[in-house]
C-alpha positions as a Markdown table, in Angstrom:
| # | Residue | x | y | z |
|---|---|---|---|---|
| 1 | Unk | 22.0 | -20.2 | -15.7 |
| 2 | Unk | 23.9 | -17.9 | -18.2 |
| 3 | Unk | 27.6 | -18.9 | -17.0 |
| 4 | Unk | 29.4 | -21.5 | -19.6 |
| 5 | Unk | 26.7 | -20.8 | -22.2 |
| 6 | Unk | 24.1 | -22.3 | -20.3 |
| 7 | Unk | 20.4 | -21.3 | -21.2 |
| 8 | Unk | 18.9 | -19.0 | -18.5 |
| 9 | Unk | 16.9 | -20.6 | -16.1 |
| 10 | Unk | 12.3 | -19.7 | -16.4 |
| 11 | Unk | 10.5 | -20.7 | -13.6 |
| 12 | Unk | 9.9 | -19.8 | -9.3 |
| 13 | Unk | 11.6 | -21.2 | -6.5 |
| 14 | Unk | 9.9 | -22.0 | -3.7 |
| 15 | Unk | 12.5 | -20.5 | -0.3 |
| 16 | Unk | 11.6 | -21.0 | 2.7 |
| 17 | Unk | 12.8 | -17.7 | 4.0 |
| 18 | Unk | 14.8 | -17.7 | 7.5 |
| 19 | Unk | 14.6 | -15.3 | 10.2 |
| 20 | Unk | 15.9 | -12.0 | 10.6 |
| 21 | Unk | 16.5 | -11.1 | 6.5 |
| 22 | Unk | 14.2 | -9.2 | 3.9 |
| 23 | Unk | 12.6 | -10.7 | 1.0 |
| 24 | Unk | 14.6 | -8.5 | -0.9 |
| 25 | Unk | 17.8 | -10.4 | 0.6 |
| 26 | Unk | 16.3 | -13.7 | -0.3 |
| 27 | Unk | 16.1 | -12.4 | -4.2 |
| 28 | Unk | 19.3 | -11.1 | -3.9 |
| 29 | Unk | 20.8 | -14.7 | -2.7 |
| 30 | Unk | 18.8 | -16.5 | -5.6 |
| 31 | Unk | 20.2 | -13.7 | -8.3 |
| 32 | Unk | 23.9 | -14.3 | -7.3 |
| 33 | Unk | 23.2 | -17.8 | -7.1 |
| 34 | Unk | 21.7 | -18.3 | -10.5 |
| 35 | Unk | 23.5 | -15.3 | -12.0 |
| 36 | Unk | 20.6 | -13.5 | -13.4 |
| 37 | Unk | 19.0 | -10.0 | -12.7 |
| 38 | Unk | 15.9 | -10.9 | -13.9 |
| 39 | Unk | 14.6 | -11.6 | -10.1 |
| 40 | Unk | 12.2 | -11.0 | -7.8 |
| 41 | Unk | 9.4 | -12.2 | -5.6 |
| 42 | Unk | 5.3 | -12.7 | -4.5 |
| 43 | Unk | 4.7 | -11.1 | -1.8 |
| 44 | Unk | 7.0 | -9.9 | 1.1 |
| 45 | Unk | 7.8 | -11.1 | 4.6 |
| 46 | Unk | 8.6 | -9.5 | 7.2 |
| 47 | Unk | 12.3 | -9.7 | 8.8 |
| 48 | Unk | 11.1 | -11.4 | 11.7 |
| 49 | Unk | 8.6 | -13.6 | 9.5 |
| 50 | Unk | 9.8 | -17.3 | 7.9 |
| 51 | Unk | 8.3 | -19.6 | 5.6 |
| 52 | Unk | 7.2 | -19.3 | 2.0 |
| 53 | Unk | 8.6 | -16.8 | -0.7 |
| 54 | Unk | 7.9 | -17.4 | -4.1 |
| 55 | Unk | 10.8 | -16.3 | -6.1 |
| 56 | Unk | 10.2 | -16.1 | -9.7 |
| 57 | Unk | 13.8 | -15.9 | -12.1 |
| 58 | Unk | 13.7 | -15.2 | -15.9 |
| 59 | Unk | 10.0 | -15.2 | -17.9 |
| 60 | Unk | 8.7 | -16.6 | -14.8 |
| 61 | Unk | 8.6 | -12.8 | -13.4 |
| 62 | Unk | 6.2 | -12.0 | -15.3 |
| 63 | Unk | 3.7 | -14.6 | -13.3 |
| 64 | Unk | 4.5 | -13.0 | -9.9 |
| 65 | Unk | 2.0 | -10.2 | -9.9 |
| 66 | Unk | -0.6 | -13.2 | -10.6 |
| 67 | Unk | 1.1 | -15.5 | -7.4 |
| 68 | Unk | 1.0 | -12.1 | -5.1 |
| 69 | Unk | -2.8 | -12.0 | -5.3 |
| 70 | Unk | -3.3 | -15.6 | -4.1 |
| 71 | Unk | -4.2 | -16.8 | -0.4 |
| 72 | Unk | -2.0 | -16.9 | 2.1 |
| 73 | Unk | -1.7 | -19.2 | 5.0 |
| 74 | Unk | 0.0 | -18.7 | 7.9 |
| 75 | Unk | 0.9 | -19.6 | 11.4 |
| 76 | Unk | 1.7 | -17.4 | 14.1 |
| 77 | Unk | 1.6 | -17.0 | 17.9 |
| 78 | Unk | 0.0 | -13.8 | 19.8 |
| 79 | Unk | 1.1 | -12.8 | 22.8 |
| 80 | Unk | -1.4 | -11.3 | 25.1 |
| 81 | Unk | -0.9 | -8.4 | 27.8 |
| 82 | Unk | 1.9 | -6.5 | 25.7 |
| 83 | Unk | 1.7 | -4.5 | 22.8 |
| 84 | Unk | 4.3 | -3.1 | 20.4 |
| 85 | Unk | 5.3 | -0.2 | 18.4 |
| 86 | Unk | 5.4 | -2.4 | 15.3 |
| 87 | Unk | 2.6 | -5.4 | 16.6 |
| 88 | Unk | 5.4 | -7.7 | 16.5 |
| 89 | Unk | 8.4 | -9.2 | 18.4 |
| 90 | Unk | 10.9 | -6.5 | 16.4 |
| 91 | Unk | 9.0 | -3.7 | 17.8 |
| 92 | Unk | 9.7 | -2.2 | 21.3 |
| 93 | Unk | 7.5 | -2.4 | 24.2 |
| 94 | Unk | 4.5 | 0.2 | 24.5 |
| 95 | Unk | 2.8 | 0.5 | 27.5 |
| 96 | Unk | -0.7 | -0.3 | 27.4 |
| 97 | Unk | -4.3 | -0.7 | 29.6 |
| 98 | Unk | -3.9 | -3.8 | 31.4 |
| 99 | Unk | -7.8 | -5.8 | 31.8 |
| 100 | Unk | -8.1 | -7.1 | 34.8 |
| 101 | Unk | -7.3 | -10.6 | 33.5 |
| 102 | Unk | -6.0 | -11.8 | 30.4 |
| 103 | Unk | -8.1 | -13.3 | 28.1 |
| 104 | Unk | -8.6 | -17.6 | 28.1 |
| 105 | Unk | -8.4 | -19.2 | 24.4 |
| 106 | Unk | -12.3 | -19.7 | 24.7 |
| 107 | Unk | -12.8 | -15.9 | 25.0 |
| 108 | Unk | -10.5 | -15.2 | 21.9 |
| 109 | Unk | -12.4 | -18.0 | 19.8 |
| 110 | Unk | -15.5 | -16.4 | 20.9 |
| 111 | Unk | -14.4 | -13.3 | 19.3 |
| 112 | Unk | -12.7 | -14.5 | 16.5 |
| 113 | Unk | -15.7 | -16.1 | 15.3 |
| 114 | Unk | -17.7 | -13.1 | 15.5 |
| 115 | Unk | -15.2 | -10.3 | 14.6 |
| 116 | Unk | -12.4 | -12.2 | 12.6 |
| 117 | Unk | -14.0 | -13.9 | 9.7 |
| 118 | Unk | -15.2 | -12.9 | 6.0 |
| 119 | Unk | -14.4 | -9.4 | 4.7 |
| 120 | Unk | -12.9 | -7.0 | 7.4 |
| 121 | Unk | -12.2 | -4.0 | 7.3 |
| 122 | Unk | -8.1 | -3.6 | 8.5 |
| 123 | Unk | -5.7 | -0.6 | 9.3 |
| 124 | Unk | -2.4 | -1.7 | 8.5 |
| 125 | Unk | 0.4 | -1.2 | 11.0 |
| 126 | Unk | 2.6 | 2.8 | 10.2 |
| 127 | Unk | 5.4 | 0.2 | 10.0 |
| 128 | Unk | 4.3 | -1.7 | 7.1 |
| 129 | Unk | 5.5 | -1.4 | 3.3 |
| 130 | Unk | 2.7 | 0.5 | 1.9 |
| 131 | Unk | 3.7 | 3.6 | 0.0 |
| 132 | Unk | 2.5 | 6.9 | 1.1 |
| 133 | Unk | 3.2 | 9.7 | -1.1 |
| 134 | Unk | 5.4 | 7.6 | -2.7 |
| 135 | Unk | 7.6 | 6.7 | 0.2 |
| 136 | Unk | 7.3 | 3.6 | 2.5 |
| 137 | Unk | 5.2 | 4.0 | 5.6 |
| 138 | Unk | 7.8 | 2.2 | 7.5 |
| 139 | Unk | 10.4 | 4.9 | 6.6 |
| 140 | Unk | 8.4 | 7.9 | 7.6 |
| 141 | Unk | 7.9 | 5.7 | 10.9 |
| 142 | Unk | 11.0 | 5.5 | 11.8 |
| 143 | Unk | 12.2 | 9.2 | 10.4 |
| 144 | Unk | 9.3 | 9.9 | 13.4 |
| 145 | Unk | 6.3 | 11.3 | 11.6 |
| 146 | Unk | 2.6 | 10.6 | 12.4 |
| 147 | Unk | 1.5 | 7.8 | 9.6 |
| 148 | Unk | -2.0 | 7.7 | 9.2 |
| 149 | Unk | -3.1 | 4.9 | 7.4 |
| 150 | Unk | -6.2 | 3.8 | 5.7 |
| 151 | Unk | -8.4 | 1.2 | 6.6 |
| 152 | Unk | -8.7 | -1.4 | 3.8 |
| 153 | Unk | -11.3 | -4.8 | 3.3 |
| 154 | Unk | -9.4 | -8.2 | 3.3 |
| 155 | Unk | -10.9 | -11.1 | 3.7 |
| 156 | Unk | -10.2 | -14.1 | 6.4 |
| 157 | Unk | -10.9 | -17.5 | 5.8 |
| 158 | Unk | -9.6 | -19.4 | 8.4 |
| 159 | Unk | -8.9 | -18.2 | 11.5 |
| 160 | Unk | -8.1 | -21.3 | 14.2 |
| 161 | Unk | -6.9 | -20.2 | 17.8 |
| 162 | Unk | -4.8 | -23.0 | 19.6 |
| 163 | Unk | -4.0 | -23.4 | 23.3 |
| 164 | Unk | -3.0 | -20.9 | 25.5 |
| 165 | Unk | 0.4 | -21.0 | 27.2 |
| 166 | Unk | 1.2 | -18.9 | 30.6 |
| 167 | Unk | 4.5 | -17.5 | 30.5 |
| 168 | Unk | 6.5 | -14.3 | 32.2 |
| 169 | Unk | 7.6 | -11.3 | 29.7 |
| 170 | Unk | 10.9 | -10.2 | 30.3 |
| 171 | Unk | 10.0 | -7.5 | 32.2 |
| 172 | Unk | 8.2 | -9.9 | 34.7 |
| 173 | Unk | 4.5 | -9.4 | 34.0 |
| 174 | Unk | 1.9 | -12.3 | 32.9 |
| 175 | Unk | 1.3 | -13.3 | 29.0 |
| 176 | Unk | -0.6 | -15.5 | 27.5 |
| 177 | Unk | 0.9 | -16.6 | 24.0 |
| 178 | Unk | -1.5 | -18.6 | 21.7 |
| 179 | Unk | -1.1 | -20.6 | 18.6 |
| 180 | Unk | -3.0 | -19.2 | 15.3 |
| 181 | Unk | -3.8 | -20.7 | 12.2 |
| 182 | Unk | -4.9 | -18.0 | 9.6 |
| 183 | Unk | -5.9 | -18.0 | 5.8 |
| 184 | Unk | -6.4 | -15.2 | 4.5 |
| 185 | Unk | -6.5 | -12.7 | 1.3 |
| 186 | Unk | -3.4 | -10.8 | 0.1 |
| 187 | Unk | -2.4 | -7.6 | 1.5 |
| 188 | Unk | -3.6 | -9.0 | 5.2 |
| 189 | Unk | -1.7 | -7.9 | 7.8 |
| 190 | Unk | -1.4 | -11.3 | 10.6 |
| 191 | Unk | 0.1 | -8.8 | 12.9 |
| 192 | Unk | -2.5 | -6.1 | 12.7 |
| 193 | Unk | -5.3 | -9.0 | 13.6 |
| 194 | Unk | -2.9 | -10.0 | 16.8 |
| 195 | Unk | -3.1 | -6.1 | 16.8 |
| 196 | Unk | -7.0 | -5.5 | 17.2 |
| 197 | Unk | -7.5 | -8.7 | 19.0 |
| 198 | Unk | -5.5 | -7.8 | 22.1 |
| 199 | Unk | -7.6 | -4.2 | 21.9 |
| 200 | Unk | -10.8 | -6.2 | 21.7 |
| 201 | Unk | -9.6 | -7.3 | 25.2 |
| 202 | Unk | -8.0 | -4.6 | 26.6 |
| 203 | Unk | -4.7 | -6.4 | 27.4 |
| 204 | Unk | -2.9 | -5.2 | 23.9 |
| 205 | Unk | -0.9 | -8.3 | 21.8 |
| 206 | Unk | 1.5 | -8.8 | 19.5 |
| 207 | Unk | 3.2 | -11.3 | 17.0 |
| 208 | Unk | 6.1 | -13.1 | 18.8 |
| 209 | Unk | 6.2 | -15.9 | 15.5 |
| 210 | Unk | 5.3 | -15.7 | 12.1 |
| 211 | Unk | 5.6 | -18.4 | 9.5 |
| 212 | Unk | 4.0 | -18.2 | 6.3 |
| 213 | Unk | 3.0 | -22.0 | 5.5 |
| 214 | Unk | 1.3 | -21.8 | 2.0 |
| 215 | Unk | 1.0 | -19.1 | -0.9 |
| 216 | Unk | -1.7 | -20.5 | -3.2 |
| 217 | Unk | -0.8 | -23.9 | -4.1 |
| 218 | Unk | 3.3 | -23.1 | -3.2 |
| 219 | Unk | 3.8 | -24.9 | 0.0 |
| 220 | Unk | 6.4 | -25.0 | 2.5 |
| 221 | Unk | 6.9 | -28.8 | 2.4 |
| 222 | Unk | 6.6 | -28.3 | -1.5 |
| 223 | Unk | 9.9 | -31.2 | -2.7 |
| 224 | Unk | 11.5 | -28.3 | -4.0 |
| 225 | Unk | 11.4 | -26.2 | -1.6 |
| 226 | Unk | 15.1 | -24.2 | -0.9 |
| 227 | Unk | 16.0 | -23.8 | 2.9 |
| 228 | Unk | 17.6 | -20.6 | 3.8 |
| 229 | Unk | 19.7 | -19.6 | 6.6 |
| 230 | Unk | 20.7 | -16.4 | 8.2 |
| 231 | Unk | 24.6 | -15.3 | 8.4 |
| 232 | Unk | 25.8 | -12.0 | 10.2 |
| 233 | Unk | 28.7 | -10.2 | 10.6 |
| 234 | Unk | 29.6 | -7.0 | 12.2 |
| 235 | Unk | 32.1 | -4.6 | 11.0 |
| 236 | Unk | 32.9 | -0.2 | 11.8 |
| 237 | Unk | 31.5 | 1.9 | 9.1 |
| 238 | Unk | 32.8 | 4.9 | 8.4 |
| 239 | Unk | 31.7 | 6.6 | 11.4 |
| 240 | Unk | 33.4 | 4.4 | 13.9 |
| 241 | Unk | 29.9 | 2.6 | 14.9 |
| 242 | Unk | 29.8 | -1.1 | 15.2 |
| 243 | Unk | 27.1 | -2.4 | 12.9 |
| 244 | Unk | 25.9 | -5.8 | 12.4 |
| 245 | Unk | 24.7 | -7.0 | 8.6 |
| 246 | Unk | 22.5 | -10.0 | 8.4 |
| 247 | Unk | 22.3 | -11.9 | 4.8 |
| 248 | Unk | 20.7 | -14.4 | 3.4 |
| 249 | Unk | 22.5 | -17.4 | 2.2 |
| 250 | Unk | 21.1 | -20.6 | 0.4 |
| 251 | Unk | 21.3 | -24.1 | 2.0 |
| 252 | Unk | 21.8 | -25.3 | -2.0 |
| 253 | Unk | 24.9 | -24.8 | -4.2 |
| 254 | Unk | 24.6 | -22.4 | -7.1 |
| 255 | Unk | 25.0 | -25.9 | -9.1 |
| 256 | Unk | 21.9 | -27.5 | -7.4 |
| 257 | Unk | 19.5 | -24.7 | -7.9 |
| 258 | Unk | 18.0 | -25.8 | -11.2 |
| 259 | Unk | 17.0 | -29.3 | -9.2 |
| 260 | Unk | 14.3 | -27.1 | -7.2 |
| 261 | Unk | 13.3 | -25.1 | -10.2 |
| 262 | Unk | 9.5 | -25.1 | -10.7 |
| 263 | Unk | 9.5 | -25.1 | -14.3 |
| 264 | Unk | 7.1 | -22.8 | -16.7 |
| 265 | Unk | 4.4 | -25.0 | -17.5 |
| 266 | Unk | 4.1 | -26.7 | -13.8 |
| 267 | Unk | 4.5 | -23.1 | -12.5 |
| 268 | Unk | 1.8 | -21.8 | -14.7 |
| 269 | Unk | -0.5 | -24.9 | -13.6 |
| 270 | Unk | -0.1 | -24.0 | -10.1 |
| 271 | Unk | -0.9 | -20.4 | -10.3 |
| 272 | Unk | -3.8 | -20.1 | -12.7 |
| 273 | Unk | -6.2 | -21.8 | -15.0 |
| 274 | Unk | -4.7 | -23.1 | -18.2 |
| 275 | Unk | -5.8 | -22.9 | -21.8 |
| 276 | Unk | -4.4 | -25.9 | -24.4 |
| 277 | Unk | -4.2 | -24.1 | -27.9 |
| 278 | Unk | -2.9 | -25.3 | -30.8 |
| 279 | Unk | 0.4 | -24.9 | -32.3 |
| 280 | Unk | -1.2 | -21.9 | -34.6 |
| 281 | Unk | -3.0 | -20.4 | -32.2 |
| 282 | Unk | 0.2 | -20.3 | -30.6 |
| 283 | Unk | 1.9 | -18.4 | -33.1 |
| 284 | Unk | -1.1 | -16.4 | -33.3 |
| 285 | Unk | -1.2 | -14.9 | -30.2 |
| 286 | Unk | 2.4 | -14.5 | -29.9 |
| 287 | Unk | 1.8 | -12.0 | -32.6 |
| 288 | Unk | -0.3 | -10.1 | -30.4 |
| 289 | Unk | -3.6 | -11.5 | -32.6 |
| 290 | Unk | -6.7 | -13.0 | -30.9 |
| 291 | Unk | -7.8 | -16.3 | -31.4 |
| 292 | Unk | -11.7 | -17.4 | -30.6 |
| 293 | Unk | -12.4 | -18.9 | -27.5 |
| 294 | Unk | -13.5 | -18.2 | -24.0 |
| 295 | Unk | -11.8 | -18.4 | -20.3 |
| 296 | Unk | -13.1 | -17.5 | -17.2 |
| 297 | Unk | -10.5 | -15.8 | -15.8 |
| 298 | Unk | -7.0 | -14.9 | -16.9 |
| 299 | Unk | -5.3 | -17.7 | -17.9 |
| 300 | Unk | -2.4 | -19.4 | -19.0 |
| 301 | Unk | -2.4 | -20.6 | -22.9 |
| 302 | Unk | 0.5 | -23.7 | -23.3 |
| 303 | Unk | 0.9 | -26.1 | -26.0 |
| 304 | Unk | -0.2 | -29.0 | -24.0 |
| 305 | Unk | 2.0 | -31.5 | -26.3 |
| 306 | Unk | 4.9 | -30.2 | -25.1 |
| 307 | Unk | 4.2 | -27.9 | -22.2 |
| 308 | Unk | 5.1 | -25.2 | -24.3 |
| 309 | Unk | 3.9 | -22.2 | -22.5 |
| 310 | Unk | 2.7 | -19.0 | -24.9 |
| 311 | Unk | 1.1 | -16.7 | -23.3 |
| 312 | Unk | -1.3 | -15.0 | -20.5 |
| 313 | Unk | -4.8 | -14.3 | -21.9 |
| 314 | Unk | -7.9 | -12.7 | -21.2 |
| 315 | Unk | -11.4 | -12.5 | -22.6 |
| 316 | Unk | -11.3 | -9.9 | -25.2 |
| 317 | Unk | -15.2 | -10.0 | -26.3 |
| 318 | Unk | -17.8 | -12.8 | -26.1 |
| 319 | Unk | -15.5 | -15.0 | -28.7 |
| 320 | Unk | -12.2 | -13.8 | -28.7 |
| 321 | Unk | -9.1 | -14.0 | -26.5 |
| 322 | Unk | -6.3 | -11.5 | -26.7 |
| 323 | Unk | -2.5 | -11.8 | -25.3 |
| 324 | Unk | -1.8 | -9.6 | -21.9 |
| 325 | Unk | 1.8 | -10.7 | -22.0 |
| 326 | Unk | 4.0 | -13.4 | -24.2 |
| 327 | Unk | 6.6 | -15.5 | -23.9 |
| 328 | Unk | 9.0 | -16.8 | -26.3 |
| 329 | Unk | 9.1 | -20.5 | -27.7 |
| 330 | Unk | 10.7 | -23.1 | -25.8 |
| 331 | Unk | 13.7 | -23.9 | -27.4 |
């Protein structure tokens, strides 16, 4: 933390996001906390989604665009017999063709195991973050203009269906909401598969609960995980309108924060394969020079005498690693 003299803080938080705020809220609660800009995050969560951000403060940004690529595991409940404009609970309710009976957890295991695993191909929802034309889809959504989006492979791993549970919707008609367990690439949409499951049965479903339970190795009953809670107030803008404003706020003090810190080198361990060099090589490649050696994948070089972390590194020819991106010496 910079206040007082204090040395910034390097490393990623693990918060477990709450209900009802963006990711970008969470990184905006961890940048007042720790009183740094350099902030941000792995991966975002829906508003109505909870569970696992990784928030990365100081060099530790520059790991996040590894972290984001990681699997992701989550666990959710689809409702059966309604659908919604956004294929979750925050959407509203579209009318759709009702089956003649809603599905029973054996028929959606049955076509889970058939449809739902390996490489899929996936249209994301119009309300999703994806850029089109360099503007969000969700923002030409909800301006009102057709969104057309691509179908895309991702890849599911696990895909567990739980029991079923008869309930009532508000609007009186029969449900069935079901527990799901899912593992899956980056860039899979868990709503879009409650989505096309309810199509596979004609009943249309959507996400009522969303909790994302592991990114990578970051889980959500990681010891340093930092809760999260949602605060709202409501105040009259300019225009006279009542308007409600929901934030996030840490269940930590500003103090406490470096407690949960995930440092640099245990971060690094977590997210990618490692590389000991030596103290030369070090300085070497903090230069921007190769040294010789080989890695399968990119990789994280660290002094492993005293976790000094140096660099990310890639294979530059068949005996030489090269620098993608540096960081300065542990002081």
């Amino acid at each position: 933390m910079k206040d007082g003299g204090a040395q910034p803080l390097n490393g990623l938080f693990i918060v477990d996001k709450p209900q009802g705020v963006t990711s970008h809220d969470v990184v905006g609660a961890v940048r007042a906390a720790v009183h740094m800009r350099r902030v941000g995050h792995a991966g975002t969560l829906d508003p109505m989604a909870t569970g696992v951000l990784v928030v990365g403060v100081g060099n530790a940004t520059r790991l996040l665009n590894v972290i984001v690529d990681h699997t992701k595991t989550y666990a959710a409940t689809i409702r059966f017999g309604q659908r919604t404009t956004t294929d979750d609970a925050d959407g509203e309710i579209v009318e759709a063709p009702r089956a003649s009976s809603l599905p029973s957890p054996e028929m959606i295991c049955d076509v889970v195991s058939r449809e739902f695993h390996g490489t899929i191909e996936q249209v994301p929802n119009a309300y999703s973050a994806i850029k089109v034309h360099g503007r969000r889809a969700y923002d030409l959504a909800r301006a009102g203009e057709q969104v057309e989006l691509q179908a895309r492979p991702v890849t599911i791993l696990r895909f567990d269906v739980g029991e079923g549970r008869q309930a009532a919707a508000a609007n009186g008609g029969a449900v069935l909401d079901v527990d799901v367990t899912v593992t899956c690439s980056a860039g899979t949409y868990i709503r879009a598969l409650a989505r096309d499951l309810g199509a596979a049965f004609g009943c249309g479903a959507h996400l009522t609960r969303l909790r994302r339970i592991a990114v990578g190795a970051f889980t959500v009953d990681d010891p340093h995980v930092v809760a999260a809670h949602t605060e709202t107030r409501e105040f009259t803008n300019r225009d006279g309108e009542e308007v409600t404003h929901a934030r996030a706020v840490l269940d930590v003090s500003a103090d406490g924060m470096a407690a949960h810190l995930i440092t640099m080198a245990d971060a690094v361990r977590e997210a990618m394969p490692t590389l000991a060099v030596s103290r030369d090589e070090a300085r070497d490649l903090r230069y921007g020079r190769w040294i010789k050696g080989r890695v399968g994948a990119a990789s994280a070089a660290i002094v492993e005498e005293d976790g000094d972390v140096v660099a990310i590194v890639e294979q530059a020819n068949a005996d030489a690693i090269r620098p993608t991106a540096v960081f300065p010496a542990a002081r």
